[in-house]
NUPA-641116 format. One record per residue (C-alpha): x, y, z; residue in one letter. Coordinates in steps of 0.5 Angstrom, whole numbers. Layout:
+-------+-------+-------+------+
|    px |    py |    pz | zanu |
+-------+-------+-------+------+
|     X |     Y |     Z |    a |
...
+-------+-------+-------+------+
This chain:
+-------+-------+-------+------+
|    px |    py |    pz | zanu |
+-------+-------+-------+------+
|   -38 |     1 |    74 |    x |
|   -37 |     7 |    69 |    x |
|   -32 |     7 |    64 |    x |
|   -27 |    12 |    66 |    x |
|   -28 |    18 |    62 |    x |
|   -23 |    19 |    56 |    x |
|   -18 |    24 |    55 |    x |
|   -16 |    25 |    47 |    x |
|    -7 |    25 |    49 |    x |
|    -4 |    33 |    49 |    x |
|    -2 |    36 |    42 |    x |
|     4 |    34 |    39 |    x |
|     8 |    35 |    34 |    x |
|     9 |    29 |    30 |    x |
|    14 |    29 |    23 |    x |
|    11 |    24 |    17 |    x |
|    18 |    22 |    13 |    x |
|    19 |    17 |     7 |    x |
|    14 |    18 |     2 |    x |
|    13 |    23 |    -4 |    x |
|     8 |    27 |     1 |    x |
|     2 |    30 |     0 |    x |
|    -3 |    31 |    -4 |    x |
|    -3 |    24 |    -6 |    x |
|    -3 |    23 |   -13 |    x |
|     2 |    16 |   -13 |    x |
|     1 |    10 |    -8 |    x |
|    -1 |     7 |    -2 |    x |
|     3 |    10 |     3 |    x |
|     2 |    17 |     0 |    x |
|    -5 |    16 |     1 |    x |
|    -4 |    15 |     8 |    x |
|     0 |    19 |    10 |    x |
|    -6 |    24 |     7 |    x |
|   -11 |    20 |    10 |    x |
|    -8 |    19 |    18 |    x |
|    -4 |    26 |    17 |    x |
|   -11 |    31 |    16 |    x |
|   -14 |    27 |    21 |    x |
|    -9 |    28 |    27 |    x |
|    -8 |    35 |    24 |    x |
|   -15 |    35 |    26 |    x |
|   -16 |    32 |    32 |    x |
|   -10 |    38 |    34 |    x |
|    -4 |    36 |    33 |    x |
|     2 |    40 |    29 |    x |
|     3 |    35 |    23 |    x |
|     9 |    36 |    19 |    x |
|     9 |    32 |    11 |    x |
|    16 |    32 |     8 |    x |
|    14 |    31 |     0 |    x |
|    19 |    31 |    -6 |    x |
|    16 |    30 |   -14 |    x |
|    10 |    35 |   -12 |    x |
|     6 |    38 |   -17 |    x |
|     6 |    45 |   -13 |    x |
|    13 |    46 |   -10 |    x |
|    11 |    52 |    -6 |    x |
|     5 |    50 |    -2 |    x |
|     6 |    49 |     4 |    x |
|     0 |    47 |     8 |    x |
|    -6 |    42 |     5 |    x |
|   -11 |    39 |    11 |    x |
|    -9 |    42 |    16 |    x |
|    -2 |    39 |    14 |    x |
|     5 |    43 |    15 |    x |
|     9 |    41 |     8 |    x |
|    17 |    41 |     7 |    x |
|    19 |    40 |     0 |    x |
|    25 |    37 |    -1 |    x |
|    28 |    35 |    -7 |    x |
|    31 |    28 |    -9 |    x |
|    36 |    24 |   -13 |    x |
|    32 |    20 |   -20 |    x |
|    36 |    14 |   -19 |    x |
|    31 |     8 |   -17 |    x |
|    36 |     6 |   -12 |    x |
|    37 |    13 |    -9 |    x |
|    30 |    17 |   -10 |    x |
|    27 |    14 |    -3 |    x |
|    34 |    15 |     1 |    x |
|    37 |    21 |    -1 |    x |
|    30 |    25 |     0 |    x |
|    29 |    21 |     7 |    x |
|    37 |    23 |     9 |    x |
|    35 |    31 |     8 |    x |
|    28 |    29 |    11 |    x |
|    30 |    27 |    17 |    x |
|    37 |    33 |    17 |    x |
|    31 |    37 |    16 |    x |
|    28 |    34 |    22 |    x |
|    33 |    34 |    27 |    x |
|    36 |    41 |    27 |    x |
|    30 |    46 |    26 |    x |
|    23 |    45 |    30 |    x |
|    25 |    38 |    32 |    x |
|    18 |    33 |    33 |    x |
|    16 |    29 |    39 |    x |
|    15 |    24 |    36 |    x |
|    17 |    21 |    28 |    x |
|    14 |    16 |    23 |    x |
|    18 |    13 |    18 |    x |
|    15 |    10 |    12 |    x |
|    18 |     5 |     9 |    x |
|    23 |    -1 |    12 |    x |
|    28 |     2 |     6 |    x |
|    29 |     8 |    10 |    x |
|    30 |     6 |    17 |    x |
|    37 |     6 |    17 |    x |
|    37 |    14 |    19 |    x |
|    33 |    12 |    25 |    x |
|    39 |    11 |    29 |    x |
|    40 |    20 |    27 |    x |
|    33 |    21 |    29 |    x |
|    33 |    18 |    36 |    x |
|    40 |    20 |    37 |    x |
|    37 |    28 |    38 |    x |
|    31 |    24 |    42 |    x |
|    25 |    24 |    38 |    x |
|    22 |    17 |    39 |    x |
|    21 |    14 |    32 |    x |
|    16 |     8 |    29 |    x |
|    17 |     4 |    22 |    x |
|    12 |     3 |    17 |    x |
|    15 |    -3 |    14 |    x |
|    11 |    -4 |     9 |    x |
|    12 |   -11 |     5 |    x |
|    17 |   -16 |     3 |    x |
|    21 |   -11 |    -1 |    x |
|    27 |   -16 |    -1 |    x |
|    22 |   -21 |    -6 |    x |
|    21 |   -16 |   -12 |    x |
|    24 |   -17 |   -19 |    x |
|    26 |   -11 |   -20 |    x |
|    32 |   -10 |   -14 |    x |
|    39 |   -14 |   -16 |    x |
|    42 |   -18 |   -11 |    x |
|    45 |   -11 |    -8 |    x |
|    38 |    -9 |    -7 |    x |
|    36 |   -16 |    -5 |    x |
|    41 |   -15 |     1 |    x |
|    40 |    -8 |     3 |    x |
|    32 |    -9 |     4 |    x |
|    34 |   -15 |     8 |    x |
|    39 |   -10 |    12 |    x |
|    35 |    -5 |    13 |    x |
|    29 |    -9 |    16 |    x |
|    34 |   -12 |    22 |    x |
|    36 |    -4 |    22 |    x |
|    28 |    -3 |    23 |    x |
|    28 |    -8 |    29 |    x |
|    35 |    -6 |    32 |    x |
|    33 |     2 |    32 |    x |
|    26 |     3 |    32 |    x |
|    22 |     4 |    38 |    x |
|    16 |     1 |    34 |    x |
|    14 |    -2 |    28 |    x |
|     8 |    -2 |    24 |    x |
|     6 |    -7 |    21 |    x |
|    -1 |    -7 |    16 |    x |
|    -3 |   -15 |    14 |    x |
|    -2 |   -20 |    19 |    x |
|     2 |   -24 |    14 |    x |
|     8 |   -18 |    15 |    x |
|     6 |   -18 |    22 |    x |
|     8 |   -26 |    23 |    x |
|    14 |   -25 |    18 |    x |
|    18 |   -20 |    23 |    x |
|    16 |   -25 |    29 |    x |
|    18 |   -31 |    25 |    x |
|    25 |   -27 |    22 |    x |
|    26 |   -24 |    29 |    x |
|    21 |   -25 |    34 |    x |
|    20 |   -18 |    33 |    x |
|    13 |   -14 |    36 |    x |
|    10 |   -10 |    31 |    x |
|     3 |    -5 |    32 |    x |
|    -2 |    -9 |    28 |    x |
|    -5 |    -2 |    23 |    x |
|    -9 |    -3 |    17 |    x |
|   -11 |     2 |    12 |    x |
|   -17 |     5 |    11 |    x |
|   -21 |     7 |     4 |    x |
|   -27 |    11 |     2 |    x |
|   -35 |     8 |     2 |    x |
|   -38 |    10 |    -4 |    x |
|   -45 |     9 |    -3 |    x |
|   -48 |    13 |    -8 |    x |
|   -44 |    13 |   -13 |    x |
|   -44 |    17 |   -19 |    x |
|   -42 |    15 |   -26 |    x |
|   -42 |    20 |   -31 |    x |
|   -36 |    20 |   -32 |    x |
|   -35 |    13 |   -35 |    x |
|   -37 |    16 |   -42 |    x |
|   -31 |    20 |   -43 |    x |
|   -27 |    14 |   -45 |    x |
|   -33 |    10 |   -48 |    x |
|   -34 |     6 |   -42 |    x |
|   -42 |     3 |   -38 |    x |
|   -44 |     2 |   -31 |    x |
|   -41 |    -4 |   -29 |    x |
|   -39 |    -6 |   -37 |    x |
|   -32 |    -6 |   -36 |    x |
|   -27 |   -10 |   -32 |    x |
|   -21 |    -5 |   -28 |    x |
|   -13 |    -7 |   -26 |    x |
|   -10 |    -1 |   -22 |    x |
|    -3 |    -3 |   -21 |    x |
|     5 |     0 |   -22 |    x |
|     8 |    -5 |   -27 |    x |
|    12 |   -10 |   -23 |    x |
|    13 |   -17 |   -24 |    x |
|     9 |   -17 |   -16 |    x |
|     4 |   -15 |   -19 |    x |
|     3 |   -20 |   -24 |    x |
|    -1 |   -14 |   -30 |    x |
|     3 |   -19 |   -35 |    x |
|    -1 |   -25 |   -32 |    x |
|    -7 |   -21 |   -31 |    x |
|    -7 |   -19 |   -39 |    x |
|    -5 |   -25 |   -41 |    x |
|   -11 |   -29 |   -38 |    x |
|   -16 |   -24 |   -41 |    x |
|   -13 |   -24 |   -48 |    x |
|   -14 |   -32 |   -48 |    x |
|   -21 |   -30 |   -45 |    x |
|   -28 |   -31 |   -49 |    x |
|   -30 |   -23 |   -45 |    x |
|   -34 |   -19 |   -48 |    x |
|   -33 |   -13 |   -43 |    x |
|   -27 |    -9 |   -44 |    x |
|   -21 |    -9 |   -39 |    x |
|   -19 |    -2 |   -37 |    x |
|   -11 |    -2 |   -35 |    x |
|    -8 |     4 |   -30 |    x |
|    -2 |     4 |   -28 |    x |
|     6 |     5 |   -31 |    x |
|    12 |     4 |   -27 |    x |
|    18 |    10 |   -28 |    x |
|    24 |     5 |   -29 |    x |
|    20 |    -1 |   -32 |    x |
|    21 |     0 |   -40 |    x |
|    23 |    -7 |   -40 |    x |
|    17 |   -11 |   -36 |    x |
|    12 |    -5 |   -39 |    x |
|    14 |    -8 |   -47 |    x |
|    12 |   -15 |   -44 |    x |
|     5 |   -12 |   -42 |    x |
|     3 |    -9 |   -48 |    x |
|     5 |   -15 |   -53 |    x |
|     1 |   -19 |   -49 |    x |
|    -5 |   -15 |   -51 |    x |
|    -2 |   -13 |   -57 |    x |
|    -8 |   -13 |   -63 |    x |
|   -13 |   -14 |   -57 |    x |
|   -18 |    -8 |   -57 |    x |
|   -22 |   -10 |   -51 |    x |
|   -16 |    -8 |   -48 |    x |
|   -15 |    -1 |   -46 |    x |
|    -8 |     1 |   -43 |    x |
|    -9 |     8 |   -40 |    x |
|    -3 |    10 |   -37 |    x |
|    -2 |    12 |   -30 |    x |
|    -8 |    17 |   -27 |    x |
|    -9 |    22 |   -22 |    x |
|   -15 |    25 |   -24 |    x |
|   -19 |    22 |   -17 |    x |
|   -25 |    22 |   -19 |    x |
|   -25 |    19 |   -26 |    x |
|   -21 |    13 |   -21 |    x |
|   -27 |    14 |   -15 |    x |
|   -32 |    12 |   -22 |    x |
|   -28 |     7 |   -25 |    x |
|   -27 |     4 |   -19 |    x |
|   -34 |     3 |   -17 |    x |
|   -36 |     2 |   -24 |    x |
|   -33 |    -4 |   -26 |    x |
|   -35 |   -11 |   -26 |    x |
|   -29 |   -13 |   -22 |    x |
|   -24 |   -11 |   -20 |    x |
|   -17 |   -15 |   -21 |    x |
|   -11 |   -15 |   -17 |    x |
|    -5 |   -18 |   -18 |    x |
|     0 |   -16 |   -13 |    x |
|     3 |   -21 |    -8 |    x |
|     7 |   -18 |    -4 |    x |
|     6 |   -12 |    -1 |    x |
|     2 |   -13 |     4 |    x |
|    -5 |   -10 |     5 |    x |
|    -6 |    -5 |    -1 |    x |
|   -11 |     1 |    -2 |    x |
|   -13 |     0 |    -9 |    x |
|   -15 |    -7 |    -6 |    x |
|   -19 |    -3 |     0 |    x |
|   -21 |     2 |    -5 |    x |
|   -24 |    -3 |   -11 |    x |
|   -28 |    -6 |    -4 |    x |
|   -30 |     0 |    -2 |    x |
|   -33 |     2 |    -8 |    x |
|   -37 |    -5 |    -9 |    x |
|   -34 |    -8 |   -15 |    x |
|   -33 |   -15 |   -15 |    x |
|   -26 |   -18 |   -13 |    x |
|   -21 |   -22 |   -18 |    x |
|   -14 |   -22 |   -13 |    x |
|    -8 |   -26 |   -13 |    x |
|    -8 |   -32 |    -9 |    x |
|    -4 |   -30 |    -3 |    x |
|    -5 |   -29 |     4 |    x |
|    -5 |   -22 |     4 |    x |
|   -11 |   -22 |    -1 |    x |
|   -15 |   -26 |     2 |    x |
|   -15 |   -22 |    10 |    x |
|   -18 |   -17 |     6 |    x |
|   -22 |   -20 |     2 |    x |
|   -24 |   -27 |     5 |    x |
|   -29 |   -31 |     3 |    x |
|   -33 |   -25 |    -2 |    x |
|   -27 |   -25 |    -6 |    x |
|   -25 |   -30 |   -12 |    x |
|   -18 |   -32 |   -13 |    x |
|   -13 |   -34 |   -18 |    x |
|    -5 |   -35 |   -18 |    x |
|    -4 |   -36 |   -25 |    x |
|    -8 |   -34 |   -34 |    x |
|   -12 |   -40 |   -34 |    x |
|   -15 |   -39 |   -28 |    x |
|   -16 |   -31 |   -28 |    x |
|   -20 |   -32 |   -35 |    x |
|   -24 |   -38 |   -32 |    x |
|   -26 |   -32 |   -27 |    x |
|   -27 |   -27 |   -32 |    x |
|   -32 |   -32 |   -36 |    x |
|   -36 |   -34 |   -30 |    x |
|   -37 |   -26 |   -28 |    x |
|   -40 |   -24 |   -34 |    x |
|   -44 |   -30 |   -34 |    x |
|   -47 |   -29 |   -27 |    x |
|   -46 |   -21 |   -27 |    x |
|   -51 |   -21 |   -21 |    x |
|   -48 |   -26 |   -16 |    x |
|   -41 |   -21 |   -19 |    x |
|   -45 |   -16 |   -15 |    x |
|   -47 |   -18 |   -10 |    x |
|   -40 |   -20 |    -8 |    x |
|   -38 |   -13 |   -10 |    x |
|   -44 |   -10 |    -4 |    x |
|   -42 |   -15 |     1 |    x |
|   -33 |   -14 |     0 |    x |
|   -36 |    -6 |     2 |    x |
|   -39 |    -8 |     7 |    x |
|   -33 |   -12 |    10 |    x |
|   -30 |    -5 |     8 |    x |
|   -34 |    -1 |    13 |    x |
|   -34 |    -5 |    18 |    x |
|   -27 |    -7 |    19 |    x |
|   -23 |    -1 |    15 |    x |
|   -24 |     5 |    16 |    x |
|   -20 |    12 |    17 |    x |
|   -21 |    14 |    23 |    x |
|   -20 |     9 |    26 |    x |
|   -13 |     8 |    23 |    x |
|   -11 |    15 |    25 |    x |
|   -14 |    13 |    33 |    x |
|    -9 |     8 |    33 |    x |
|    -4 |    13 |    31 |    x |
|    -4 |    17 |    35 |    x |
|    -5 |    12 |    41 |    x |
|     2 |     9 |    39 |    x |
|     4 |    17 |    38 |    x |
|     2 |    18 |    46 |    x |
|     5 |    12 |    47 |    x |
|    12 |    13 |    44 |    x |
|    12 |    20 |    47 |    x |
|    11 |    16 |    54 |    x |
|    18 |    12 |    53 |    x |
|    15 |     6 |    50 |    x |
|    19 |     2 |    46 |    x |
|    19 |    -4 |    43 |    x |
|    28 |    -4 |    40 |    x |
|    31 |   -11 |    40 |    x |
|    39 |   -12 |    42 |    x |
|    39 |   -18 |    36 |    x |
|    45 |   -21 |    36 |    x |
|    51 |   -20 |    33 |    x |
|    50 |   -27 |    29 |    x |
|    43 |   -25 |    28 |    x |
|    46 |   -19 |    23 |    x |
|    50 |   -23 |    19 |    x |
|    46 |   -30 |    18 |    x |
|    42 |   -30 |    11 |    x |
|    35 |   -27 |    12 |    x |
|    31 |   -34 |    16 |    x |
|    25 |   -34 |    11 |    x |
|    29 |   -34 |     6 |    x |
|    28 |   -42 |     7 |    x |
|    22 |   -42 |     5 |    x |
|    24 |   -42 |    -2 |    x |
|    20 |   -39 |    -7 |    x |
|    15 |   -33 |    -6 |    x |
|    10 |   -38 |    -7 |    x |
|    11 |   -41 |    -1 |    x |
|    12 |   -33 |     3 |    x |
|     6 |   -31 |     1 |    x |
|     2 |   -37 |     2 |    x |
|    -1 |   -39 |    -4 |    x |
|    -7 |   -44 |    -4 |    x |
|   -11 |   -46 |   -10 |    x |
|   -17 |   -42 |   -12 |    x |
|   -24 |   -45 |   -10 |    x |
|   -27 |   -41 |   -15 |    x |
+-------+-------+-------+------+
């Protein structure tokens, strides 16, 4: 029997709130956001891109996208909220969307505002934020609250790795849309770039990361110094409220020349040829879980060092090599430049994991998919009970973040 031809859905009009929007020159729900948002514009739907912090305040198109500019109080705990109000205010009383993706478990307390003018509504919820240093007790709570929000107000949630899937089924019994990330293939990359900071094709080995705790630059740099490597580690990345953790940083390296701490970068393709030229790529983080500068690293064919969690290893399975700790990060380091061919070649191998399982168009397809299904009335909202709301978060049980995120001992 022949397979029943298939309609791409009608046009609609489709709100991105909760980011700082687009271009994306941050991190990985901007990118995203970029990446879904010019695809779903191109399939001919109307995408609507609500951004703060942009270089260009006045641009108002970029991909295909609509863009609305709006600004934000620069305070760390209300940047993402107050943004997202105006955002969704913005939202609901001028050209209304048929359907509204919301980044961020943070934000989903003003769900119930969208729904409440009909725009049927997904969360992206992200990672365990409520497991980062950085947020107080207050903080703590809030995310925990907000997730509980997300389950009772959202019509869906959108969860990236497998290990947030299961957590929001665990904590709630919870459905989520199970959608991953995608990232670039660099099949020929270039590399003449790498000579503007002294560095070789595959002669240095890379971090990307904001500095948080979570994501363990401390350890990372920590590990190298104690190491007997003679390639340089070339570290991106800063954090705008973490003077305190960035000190811890840098006194670990302090005297180390092979060190070289860049500060953030948004010059793309120095970042595409950084990428694709190291040796390996180390990658601390832990509680996000899957993350686009892992998926890019991969799609680059640099090596894999990552943090030993569940998160990590879906991503980079057996191809990647772990560690959860500074002796066993400069145990792999050393055996790296070691045997710089087997690096390699688990570096090809990682980007084949890449094209074959994650790839942007086929994110942007289970977008729509879940967009045409929002707009037809589905909805997975739970009515939790009132006890439900006022009980301790059910995984904190599970005792440190080691235990959450499933740490297992490197084998490498």
């Amino acid at each position: 029997m022949a397979e029943p031809e298939q309609h791409p859905p009608p046009p609609l009009r489709i709100a991105m709130i909760g980011t700082r929007g687009v271009p994306a020159a941050y991190g990985g729900f901007e990118t995203a956001v970029e990446e879904i948002g010019s695809r779903l514009a191109g399939r001919g739907h109307e995408v609507t891109v609500y951004c703060r912090s942009a270089a260009d305040a006045s641009q108002r198109e970029f991909a295909g996208m609509h863009l609305v500019h709006l600004p934000a109080l620069r305070l760390k705990a209300a940047e993402t909220l107050s943004h997202t109000a105006l955002s969704v205010a913005h939202a609901i009383t001028r050209r209304r969307p048929d359907v509204a993706f919301v980044f961020n478990a943070a934000n989903a307390p003003f769900v119930p505002l969208l729904r409440a003018r009909g725009v049927p509504t997904a969360v992206h919820v992200d990672g365990l934020e409520w497991r980062r240093e950085k947020w107080g007790g207050a903080g703590r709570a809030y995310y925990r609250w907000a997730e509980r929000s997300a389950v009772r107000h959202a019509d869906a949630l959108i969860a990236d790795a497998r290990g947030i899937a299961d957590h929001f089924a665990s904590a709630f019994g919870a459905p989520t849309r199970l959608i991953s990330y995608g990232a670039p293939l660099q099949l020929n990359p270039p590399s003449d770039r790498l000579s503007e900071l002294g560095l070789s094709w595959k002669g240095f080995h890379l971090v990307v990361a904001r500095f948080e705790p979570e994501n363990h630059v401390d350890v990372i740099v920590a590990g190298y110094a104690r190491s007997r490597a003679r390639l340089p580690l070339v570290v991106v990345g800063a954090a705008p409220y973490a003077a305190t953790y960035t000190a811890r940083v840098r006194s670990h390296v302090e005297g180390d020349a092979r060190v070289r701490l860049l500060g953030a970068v948004y010059d793309q393709d120095l970042l595409d040829q950084l990428y694709a030229g190291a040796l390996c790529y180390v990658h601390g983080h832990s509680v996000g879980g899957t993350n686009p500068s892992l998926l890019r690293a991969m799609g680059a064919g640099s090596a894999v060092l990552a943090w030993d969690v569940s998160f990590n290893r879906e991503v980079a399975r057996d191809r990647g090599r772990y560690f959860d700790n500074a002796p066993s990060l400069r145990s792999l380091i050393e055996a790296a430049e070691m045997a710089p061919a087997d690096a390699q070649r688990d570096g090809m191998a990682l980007r084949e994991i890449v094209r074959a399982n994650y790839r942007w168009d086929d994110v942007a397809v289970a977008y729509e998919a879940l967009a045409g299904d929002l707009k037809s009335g589905a909805s997975s909202r739970m009515r939790l009970p009132r006890r439900a709301l006022a009980l301790p978060h059910p995984i904190d049980t599970l005792g440190p973040a080691s235990s959450l995120t499933g740490i297992r001992r490197s084998r490498h």
